[in-house]
ZAVEX-210450 format. One line per 10 residues: number of its first residue (from 0); their letters; for each residue x negated, y negated, z of C-alpha. Coordinates in nm, 3 decimals, always signed. Last residue first. Layout:
N
NUM> a> X,Y,Z  ...;
//
This chain:
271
270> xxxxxxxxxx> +1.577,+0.150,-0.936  +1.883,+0.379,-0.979  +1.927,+0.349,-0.578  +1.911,-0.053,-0.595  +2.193,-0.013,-0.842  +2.397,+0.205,-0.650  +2.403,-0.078,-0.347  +2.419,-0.366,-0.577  +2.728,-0.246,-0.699  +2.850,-0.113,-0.363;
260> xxxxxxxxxx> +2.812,-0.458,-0.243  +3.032,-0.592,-0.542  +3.322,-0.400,-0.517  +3.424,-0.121,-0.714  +3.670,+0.053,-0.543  +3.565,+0.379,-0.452  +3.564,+0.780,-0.558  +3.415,+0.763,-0.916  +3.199,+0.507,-0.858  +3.013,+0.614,-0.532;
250> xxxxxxxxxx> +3.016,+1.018,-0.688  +2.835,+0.883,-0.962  +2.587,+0.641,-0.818  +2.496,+0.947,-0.534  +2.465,+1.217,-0.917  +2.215,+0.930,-1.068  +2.031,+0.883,-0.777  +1.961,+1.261,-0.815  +1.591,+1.205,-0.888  +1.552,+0.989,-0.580;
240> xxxxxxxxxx> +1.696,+1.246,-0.329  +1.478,+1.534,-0.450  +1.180,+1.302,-0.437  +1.261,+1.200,-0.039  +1.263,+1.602,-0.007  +0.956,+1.628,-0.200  +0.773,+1.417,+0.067  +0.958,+1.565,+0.361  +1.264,+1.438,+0.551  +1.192,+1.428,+0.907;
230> xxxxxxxxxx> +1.171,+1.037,+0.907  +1.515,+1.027,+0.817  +1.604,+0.966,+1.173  +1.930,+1.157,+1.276  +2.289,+1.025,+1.250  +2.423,+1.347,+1.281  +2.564,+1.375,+0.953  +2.258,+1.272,+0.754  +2.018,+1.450,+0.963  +2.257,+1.773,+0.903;
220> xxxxxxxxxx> +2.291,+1.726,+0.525  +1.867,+1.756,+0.532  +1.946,+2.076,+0.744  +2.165,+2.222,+0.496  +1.926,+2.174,+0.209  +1.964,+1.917,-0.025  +2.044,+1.910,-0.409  +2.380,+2.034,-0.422  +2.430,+2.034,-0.065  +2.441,+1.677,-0.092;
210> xxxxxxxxxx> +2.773,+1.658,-0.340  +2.916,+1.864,-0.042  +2.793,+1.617,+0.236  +2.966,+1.333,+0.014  +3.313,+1.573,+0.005  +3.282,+1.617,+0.364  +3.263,+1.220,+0.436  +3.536,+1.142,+0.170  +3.781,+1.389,+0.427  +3.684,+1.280,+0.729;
200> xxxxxxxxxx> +3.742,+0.922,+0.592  +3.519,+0.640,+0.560  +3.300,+0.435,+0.751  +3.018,+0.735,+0.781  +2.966,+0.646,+0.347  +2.830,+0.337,+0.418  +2.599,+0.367,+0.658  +2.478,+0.673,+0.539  +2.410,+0.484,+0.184  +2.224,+0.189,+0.389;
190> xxxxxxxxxx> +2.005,+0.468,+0.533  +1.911,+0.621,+0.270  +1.832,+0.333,+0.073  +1.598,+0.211,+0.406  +1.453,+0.600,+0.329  +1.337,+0.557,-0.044  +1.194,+0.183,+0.059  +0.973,+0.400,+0.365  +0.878,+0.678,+0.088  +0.803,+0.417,-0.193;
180> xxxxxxxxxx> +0.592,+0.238,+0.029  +0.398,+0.493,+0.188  +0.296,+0.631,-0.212  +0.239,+0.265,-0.310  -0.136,+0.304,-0.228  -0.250,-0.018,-0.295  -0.554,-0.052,-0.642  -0.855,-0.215,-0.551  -1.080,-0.291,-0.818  -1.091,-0.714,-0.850;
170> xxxxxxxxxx> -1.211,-0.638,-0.463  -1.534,-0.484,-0.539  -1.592,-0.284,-0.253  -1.978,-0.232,-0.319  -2.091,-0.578,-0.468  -1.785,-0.734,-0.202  -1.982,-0.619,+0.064  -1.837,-0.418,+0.320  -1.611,-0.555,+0.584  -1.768,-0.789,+0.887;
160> xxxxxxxxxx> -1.864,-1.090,+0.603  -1.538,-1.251,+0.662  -1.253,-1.368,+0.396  -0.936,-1.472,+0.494  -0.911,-1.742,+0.303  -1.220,-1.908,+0.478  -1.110,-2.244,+0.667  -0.756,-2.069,+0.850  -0.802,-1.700,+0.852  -1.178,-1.762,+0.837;
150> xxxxxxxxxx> -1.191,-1.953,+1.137  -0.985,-1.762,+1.371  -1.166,-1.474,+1.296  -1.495,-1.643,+1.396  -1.373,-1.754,+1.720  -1.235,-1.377,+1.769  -1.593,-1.212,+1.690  -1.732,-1.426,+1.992  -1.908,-1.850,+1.967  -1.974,-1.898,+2.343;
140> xxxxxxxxxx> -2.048,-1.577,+2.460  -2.344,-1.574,+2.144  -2.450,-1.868,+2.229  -2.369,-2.248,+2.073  -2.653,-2.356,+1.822  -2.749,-1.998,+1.684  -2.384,-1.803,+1.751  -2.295,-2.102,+1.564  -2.474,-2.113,+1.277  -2.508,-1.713,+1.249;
130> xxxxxxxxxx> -2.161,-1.747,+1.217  -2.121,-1.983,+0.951  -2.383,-1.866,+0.773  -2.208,-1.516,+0.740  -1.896,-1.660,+0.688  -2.042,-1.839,+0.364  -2.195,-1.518,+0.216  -1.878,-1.412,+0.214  -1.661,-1.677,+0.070  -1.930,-1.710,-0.187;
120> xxxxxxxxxx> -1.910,-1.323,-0.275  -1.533,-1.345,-0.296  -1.535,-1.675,-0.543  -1.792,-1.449,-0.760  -1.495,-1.135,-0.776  -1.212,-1.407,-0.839  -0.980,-1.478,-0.580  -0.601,-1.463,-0.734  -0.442,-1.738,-0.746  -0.010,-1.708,-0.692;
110> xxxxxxxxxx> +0.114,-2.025,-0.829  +0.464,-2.119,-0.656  +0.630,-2.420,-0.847  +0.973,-2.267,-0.821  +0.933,-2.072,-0.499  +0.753,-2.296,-0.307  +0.905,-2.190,+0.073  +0.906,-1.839,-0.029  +0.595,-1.863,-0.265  +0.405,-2.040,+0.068;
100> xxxxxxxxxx> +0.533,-1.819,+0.328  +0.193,-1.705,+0.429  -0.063,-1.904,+0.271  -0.185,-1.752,-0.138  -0.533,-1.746,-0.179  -0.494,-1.416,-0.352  -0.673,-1.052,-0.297  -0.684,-0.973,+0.023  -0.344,-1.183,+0.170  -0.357,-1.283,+0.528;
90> xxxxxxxxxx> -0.472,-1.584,+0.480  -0.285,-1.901,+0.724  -0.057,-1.694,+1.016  -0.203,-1.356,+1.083  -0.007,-1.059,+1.070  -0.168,-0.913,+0.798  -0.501,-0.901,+0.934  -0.796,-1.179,+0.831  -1.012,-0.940,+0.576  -1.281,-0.700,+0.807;
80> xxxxxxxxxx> -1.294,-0.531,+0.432  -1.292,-0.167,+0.525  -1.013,-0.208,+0.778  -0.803,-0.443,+0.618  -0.824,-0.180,+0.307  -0.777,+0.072,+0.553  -0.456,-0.060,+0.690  -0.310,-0.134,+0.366  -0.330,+0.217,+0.189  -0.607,+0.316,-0.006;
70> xxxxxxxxxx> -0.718,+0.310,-0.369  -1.060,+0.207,-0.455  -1.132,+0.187,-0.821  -1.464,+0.299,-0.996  -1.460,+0.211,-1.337  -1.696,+0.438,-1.564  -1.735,+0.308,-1.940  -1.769,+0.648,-2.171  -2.106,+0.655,-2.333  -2.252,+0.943,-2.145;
60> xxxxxxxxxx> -1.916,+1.135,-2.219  -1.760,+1.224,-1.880  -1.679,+1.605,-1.876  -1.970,+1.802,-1.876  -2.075,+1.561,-1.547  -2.430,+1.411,-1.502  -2.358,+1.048,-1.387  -2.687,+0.927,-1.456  -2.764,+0.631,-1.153  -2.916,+0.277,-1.172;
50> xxxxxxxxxx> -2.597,+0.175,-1.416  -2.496,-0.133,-1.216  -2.156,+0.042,-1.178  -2.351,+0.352,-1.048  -2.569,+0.193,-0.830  -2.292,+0.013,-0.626  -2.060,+0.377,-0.582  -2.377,+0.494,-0.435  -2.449,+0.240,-0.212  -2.044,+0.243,-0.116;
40> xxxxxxxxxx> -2.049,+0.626,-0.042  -2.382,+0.585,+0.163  -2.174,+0.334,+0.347  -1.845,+0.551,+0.387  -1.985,+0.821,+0.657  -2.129,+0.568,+0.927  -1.890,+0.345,+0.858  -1.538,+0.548,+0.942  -1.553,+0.597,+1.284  -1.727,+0.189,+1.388;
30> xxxxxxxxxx> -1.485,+0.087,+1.125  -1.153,+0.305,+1.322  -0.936,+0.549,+1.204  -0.962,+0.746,+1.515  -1.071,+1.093,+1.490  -1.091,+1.409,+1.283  -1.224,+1.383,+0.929  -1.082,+1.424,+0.613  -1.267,+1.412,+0.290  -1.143,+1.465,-0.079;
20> xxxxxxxxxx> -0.770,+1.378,-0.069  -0.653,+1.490,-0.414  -0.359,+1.286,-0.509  -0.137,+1.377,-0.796  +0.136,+1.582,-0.542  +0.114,+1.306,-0.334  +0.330,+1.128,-0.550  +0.273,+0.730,-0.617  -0.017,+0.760,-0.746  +0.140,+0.807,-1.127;
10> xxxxxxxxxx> +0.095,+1.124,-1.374  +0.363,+1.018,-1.719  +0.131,+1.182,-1.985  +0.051,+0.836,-2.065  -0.086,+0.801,-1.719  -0.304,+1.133,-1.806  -0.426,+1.012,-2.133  -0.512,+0.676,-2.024  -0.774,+0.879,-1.748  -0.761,+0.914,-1.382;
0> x> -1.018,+1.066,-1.137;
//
């Protein structure tokens, strides 16, 4: 639950720390797993926006205007929406109607269009006539799940009727769990500082460890000097490194020539 008054208050999704995970369950992250136990969530979730259910709650004012948002990371977003996958070639975008490539290839007169919330019911309802259509004229072996995916990638936007309703998982709602994201980027800057820095001299090398020990522990210094995978590093470990960007842009100014790559090297770290 998230409020105005706790994102001015500086609270952001993007540390774990803010998140409450409120069910776990043991198995493979599968629709078939995850169904079952997230449809009477969705029903629910459905009858409150269209105000069929009380929320009775000491803290929610009975006029206050509820928004349910659905934050997740990519793969179960593809998973609870059936959506074409990311790696396919036409659609594989949830919430635009963007192609793949297109704003690369386009990118003066890209326009990114986002699919409105009536545009995804239509898309819906029309992969569901589609396939009944064809599993109706041409067999059920003859027109398969993969025929159908192929379709909507290219004819569809992406869109298939497999996921759950668009009423229930309204798509204009879904916010990306950056959390991943900022973790992986934190560790790519990581690993382009390492690379830099094991160039240099014995002596520069021992004085960057050093300047690490001030906010690291030893073992975190270790993966650095042994060329390990960052991977190890914990959440508030990766936090500990971005907080003292400041202290890495320092030490990379004060004891190197300023050339241009390590310019946009210490300035991708501040961001």
């Amino acid at each position: 639950m998230i409020t105005s008054e706790s994102i001015k208050a500086g609270y952001s999704t993007a540390v774990s720390r803010n998140i409450l995970t409120w069910q776990q369950m043991i198995g493979k992250e599968s629709y078939a797993n995850m169904m079952p136990i997230l449809e009477p969530i969705y029903e629910r979730k459905e009858a409150i926006l269209n105000n069929n259910i009380t929320i009775e709650s000491n803290i929610i004012n009975k006029n206050s205007k509820i928004t349910l948002y659905d934050l997740h990371d990519g793969k179960m977003l593809y998973l609870l929406t059936q959506h074409s996958l990311f790696n396919r070639r036409f659609h594989p975008f949830i919430l635009c109607k963007c192609q793949r490539g297109e704003g690369v290839i386009n990118n003066n007169n890209h326009e990114c269009k986002i699919i409105s919330h009536e545009e995804q019911i239509h898309y819906y309802n029309r992969s569901i006539k589609r396939w009944k259509n064809k599993r109706n004229t041409r067999g059920d072996l003859s027109y398969e799940r993969k025929d159908h995916m192929d379709w909507i990638d290219e004819n569809n936007y992406g869109i298939s009727h497999f996921g759950i309703h668009p009423n229930q998982l309204r798509r204009d709602n879904i916010r990306f769990d950056v959390f991943h994201l900022r973790c992986a980027i934190t560790r790519r800057l990581m690993e382009y500082v390492r690379k830099f820095i094991i160039k240099q001299s014995q002596e520069l090398k021992e004085k960057f460890s050093n300047m690490l020990l001030t906010f690291l522990t030893s073992y975190n210094v270790l993966v650095w000097n042994y060329n390990w995978d960052f991977s190890s590093y914990l959440g508030h470990e990766l936090l500990n490194f971005i907080e003292n960007a400041k202290t890495i842009k320092e030490f990379l100014t004060t004891n190197f020539v300023q050339t241009q790559l390590l310019k946009d090297l210490y300035n991708s770290l501040l961001v």
